[in-house]
C-alpha positions as CSV (number, residue, x, y, z in Angstrom):
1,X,8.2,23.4,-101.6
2,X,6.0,20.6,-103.0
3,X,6.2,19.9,-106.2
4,X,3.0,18.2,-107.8
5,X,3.3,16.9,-111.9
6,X,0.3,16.4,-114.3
7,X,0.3,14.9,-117.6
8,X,-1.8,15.4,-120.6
9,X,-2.5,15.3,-124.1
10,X,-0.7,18.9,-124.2
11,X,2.4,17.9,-122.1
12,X,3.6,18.4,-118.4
13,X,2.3,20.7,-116.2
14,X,3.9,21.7,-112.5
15,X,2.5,23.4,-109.5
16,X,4.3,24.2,-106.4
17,X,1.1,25.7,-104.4
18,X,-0.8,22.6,-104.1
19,X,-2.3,23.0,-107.7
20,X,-3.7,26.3,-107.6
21,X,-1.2,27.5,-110.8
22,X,-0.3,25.2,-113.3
23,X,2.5,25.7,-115.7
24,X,3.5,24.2,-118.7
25,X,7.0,22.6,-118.5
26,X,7.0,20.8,-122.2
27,X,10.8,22.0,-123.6
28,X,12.5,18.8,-125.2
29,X,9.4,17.0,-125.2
30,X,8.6,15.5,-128.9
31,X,5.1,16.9,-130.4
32,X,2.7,15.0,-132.5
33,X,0.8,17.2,-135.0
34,X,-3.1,16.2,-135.6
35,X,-5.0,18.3,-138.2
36,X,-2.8,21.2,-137.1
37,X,-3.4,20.9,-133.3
38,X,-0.3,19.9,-131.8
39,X,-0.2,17.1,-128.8
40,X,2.8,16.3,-126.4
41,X,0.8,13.3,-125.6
42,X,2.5,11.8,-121.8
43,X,1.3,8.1,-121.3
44,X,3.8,7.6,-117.6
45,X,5.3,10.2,-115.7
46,X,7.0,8.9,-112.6
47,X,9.6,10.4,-109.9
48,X,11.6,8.9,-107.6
49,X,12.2,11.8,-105.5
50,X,15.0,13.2,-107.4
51,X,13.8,13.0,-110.6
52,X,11.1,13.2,-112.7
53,X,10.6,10.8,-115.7
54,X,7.9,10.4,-118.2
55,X,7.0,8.3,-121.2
56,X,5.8,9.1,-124.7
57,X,5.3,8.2,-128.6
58,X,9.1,9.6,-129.0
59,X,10.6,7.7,-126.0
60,X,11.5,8.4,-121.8
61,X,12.6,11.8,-121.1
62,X,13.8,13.1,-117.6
63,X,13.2,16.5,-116.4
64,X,16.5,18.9,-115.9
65,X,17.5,19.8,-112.9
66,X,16.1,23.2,-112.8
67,X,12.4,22.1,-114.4
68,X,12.9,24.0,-117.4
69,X,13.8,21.1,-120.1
70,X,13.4,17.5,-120.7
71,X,16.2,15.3,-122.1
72,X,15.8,12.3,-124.0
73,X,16.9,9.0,-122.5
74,X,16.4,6.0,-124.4
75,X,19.4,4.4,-125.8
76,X,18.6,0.9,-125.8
77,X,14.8,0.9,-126.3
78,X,13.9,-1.3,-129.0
79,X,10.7,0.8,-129.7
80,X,10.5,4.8,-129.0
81,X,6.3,4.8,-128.0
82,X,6.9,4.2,-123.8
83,X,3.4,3.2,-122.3
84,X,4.7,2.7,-118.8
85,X,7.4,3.5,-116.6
86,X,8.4,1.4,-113.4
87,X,10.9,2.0,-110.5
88,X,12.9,-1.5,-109.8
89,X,13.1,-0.9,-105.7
90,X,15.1,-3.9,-105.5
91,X,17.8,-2.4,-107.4
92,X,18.6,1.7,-106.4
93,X,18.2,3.6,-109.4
94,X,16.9,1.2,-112.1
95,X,13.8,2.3,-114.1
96,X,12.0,-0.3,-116.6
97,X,9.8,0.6,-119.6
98,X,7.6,-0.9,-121.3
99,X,7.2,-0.2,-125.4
100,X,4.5,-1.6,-127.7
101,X,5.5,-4.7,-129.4
């Protein structure tokens, strides 16, 4: 079915009936404590049909296979807090990111 993705101060949410249930998918995902409240604060989320990737204060994370788990995937990054995430269509497969200098 159809798979819609939200992103919020409290993480990743996924619905597959058009958005009428929500459910938290935030497993892997690093959290930012705030006077005790904690945040899994998502600032991209992107797919490219196979996969879902977003960016955050602790780097870009792809969702598993099975939409239980994100795993970390930024060796390389020269600065873990990813504001934006971009699909390269002119080369299959390649995603840019962009960091705070």
């Amino acid at each position: 079915g159809t798979k819609i993705f939200a992103s919020t101060r409290k993480g990743v949410f996924i619905s597959t009936d058009y958005g009428n249930l929500w459910t938290p998918i935030n497993a892997g995902l690093p959290v930012t404590w705030i006077n005790g409240e904690a945040f899994i604060d998502i600032f991209s989320i992107i797919s490219n049909g196979q996969n879902v990737f977003v960016g955050t204060w602790g780097g870009v994370y792809v969702l598993s296979d099975d939409n239980s788990n994100w795993i970390a995937r930024q060796n390389g990054l020269t600065d873990s807090a990813v504001f934006e995430l971009i699909f390269n269509n002119s080369n299959t497969g390649s995603l840019t990111s962009s960091v705070e200098a």
